[in-house]
N, C-alpha and C positions, 0 to 999 in steps of 0.2 A: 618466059625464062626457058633456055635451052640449055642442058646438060646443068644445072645450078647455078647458070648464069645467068643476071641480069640482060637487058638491053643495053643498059645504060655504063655496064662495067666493063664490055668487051675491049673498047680501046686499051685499059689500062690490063686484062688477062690475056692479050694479046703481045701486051708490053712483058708481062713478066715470062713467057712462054718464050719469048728471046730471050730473057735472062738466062733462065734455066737452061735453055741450048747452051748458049757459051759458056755457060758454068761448067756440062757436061761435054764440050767440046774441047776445054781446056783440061779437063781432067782425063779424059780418054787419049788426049794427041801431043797435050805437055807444051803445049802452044798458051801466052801470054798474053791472056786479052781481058786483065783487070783492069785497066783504063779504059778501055769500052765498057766492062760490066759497072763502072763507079759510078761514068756517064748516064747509061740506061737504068741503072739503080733512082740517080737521082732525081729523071726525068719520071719515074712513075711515083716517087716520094710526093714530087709537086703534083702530077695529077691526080694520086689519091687522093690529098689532101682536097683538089679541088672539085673531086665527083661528091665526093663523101660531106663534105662541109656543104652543099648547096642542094641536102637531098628535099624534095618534095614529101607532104605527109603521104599521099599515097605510096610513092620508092619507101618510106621505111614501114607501110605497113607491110608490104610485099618483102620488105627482109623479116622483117616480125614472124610471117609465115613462111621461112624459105626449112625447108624440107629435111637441113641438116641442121637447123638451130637446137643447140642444149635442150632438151625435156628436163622435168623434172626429177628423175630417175637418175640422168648427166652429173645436173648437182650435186644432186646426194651422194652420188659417189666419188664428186669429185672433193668438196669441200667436207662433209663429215664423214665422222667413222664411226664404226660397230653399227650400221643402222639395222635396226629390226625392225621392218615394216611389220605392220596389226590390219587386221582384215573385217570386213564387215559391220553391216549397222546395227546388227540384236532387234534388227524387225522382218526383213527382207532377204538379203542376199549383202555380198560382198562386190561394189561396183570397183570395176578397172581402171574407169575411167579416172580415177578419184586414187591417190595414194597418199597414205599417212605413215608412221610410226615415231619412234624412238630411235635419236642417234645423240653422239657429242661433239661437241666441235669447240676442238680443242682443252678436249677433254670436260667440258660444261653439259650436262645433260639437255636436249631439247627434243620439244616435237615439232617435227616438221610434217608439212599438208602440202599438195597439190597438185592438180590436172596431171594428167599423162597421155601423153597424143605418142600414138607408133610412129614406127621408124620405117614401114614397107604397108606394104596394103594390106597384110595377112593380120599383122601388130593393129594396125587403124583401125580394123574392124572387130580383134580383140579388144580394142581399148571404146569401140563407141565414136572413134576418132577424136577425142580425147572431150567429149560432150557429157559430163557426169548426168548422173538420174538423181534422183531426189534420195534414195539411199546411200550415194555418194557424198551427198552432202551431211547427211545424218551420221554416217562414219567418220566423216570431218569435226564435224560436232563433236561426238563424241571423245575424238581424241584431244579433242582441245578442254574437256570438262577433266579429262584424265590427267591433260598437263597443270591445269591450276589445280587440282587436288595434289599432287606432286608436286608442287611449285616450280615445273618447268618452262622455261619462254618457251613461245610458239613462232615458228618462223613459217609464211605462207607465199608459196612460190607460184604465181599466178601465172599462167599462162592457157587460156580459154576463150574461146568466141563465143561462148555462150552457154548457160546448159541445155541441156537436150530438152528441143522442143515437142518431142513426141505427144501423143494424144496419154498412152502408158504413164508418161512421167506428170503427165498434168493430172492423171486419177491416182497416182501416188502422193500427191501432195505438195510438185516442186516447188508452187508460190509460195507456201506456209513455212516448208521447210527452208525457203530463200531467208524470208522474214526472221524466222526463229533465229537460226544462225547468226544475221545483223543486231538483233535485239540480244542475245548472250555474247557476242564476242565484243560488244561496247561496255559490258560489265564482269568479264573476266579480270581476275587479279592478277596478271601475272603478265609481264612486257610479251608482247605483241610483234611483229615484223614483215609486213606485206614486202612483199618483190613481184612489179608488173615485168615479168624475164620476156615475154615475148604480145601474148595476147591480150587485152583485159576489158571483155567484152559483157555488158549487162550484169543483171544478176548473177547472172555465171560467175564472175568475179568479185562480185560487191557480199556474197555468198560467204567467201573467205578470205574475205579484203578490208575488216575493218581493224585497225591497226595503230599503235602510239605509234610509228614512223611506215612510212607507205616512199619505197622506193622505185626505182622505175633505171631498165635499160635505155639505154641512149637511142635507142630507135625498135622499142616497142607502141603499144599504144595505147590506150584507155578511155574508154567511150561507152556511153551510154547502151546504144548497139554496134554494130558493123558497117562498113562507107556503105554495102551494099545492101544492107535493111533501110537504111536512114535513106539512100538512094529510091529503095522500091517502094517506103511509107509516102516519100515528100512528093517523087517525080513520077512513080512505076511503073519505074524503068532502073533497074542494077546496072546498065551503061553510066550512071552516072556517079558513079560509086567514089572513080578521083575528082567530081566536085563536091561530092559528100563529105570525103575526109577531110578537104581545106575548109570545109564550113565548120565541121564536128568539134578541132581543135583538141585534137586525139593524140598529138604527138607531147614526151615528154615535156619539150622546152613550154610548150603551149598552158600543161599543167603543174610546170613548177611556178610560171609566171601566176597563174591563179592559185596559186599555195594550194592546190590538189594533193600536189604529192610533196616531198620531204627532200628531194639529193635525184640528181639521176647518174647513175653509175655508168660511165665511159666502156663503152665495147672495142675490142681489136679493131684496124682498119679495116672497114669491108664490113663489120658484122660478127656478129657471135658465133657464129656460123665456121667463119673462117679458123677461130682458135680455142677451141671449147677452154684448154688448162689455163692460158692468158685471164676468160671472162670470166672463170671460176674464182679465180685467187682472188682477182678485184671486188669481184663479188664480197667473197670472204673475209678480205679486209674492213669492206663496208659494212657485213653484220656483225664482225667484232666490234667493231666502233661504234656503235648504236647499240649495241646490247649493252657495252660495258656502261654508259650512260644512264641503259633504260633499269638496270640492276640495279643502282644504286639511290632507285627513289622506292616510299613506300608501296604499298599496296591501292590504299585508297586516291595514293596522289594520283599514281599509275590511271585509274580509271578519270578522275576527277578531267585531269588534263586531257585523256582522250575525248571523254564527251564536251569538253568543253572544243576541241578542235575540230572535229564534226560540227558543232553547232555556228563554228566560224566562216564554214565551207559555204561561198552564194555573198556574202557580207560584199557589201560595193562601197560602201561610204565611210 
């Protein structure tokens, strides 16, 4: 990728970079070249249509991680209000990697959770590169014990490759606290809301990922591990990472077809990337409409049916 750009997109940002000349050609000289721009408009309609529809799982893990996609910080501000992010585990520290609080959206109280990966290398390395520690996730926890005693949904905005595998985080506890997490958020009372926005990799994700409905961007991913873990365990060798991902079956369409996930929510053309307020709204609309759903059952149905959809997940016959 050069300057934000694919390999695979340059024909068609090549194409729009005419547009934008003549757009600003005709605005500057008062010269009449909408019939060219209608042409060249509709010539790059067809060929987005045509790059973007035919992407490889490896092309959308590489948008999954492209360097201006929505954080979950974007969200937050783009789709709720008043948030007041809460800090810390009440054991350790307060990880960055890891953001939680209190906001509304649309006016309904909730808690929202999840990863935070920087924006510049200064940010990435404040944030762990958005890798939580096991007090990240214990913060996460915590804010979700705080939402069902307050009877708030929980919406979880995934987006991680993993948690932090350091030597540190494995003598804090990460596997225990991976576990705890999965074992309380399948008996929490109160509707649930995974969103796989970009990354959703291992425990790292499955951490704050159990959920009555589990959503998923149109060219995020969701795997076990990474194309280039799965690549270094099976082959080792990470050369082999885009035949990793065609075996892994990590891409959305791949896990709505094994009723993994619930809905995958459609991205601008090109990627999240390209229009952060476009991915936000659709988003938006999509947790309204699954909240308003998930509100109006009770409490124990609420969990009854989650573990019952967990326990459906693998079922072949």
């Amino acid at each position: 990728m050069l300057n934000g750009v694919f390999e695979w997109e340059k024909p068609l940002v090549e194409l729009e970079k005419k547009i934008e000349e003549l757009r600003r050609f005709t605005k500057e000289e008062g010269i009449d070249f909408s019939a060219e721009i209608a042409t060249l408009e509709s010539r790059a309609e067809n060929l987005r249509h045509d790059i973007y529809s035919r992407l490889t799982p490896w092309q959308k893990v590489m948008i999954a991680r492209h360097p201006r996609r929505p954080t979950c910080l974007d969200y937050i501000e783009l789709i709720f209000d008043d948030f007041f992010e809460l800090h810390g585990d009440r054991t350790i520290r307060d990880d960055p990697a890891m953001v939680g609080g209190i906001a509304l959206l649309e006016g309904r109280p909730v808690t929202v959770i999840g990863p935070q990966k920087g924006k510049d290398t200064k940010d990435n390395i404040a944030r762990n590169f958005g890798l939580p520690h096991p007090e990240g996730y214990r913060k996460a926890l915590r804010l979700m014990r705080q939402a069902e005693k307050f009877h708030r949904p929980i919406i979880s905005l995934i987006d991680v490759v993993g948690a932090y595998p350091g030597i540190e985080a494995e003598q804090r506890g990460q596997g225990v606290i991976i576990a705890e997490n999965i074992r309380q958020m399948s008996f929490l009372k109160v509707p649930i809301i995974c969103v796989i926005t970009g990354e959703g990799g291992s425990g790292g994700a499955l951490a704050i990922g159990v959920g009555d409905r589990i959503l998923m961007l149109e060219n995020a991913w969701y795997s076990v591990c990474s194309p280039e873990m799965c690549a270094q365990i099976l082959w080792k060798d990470t050369k082999k990472a885009v035949e990793a991902a065609q075996s892994l079956c990590l891409t959305a369409q791949d896990l709505l077809a094994w009723k993994i996930i619930d809905e995958i929510i459609p991205e601008p053309p090109g990627g999240a990337h390209r229009d952060h307020e476009a991915m936000a709204m659709t988003l938006k609309e999509a947790l309204l409409r699954h909240l308003q759903e998930l509100e109006a059952r009770p409490a124990d149905e609420l969990v009854a049916k989650r573990l019952d959809r967990y326990r459906q997940i693998g079922v072949v016959w």
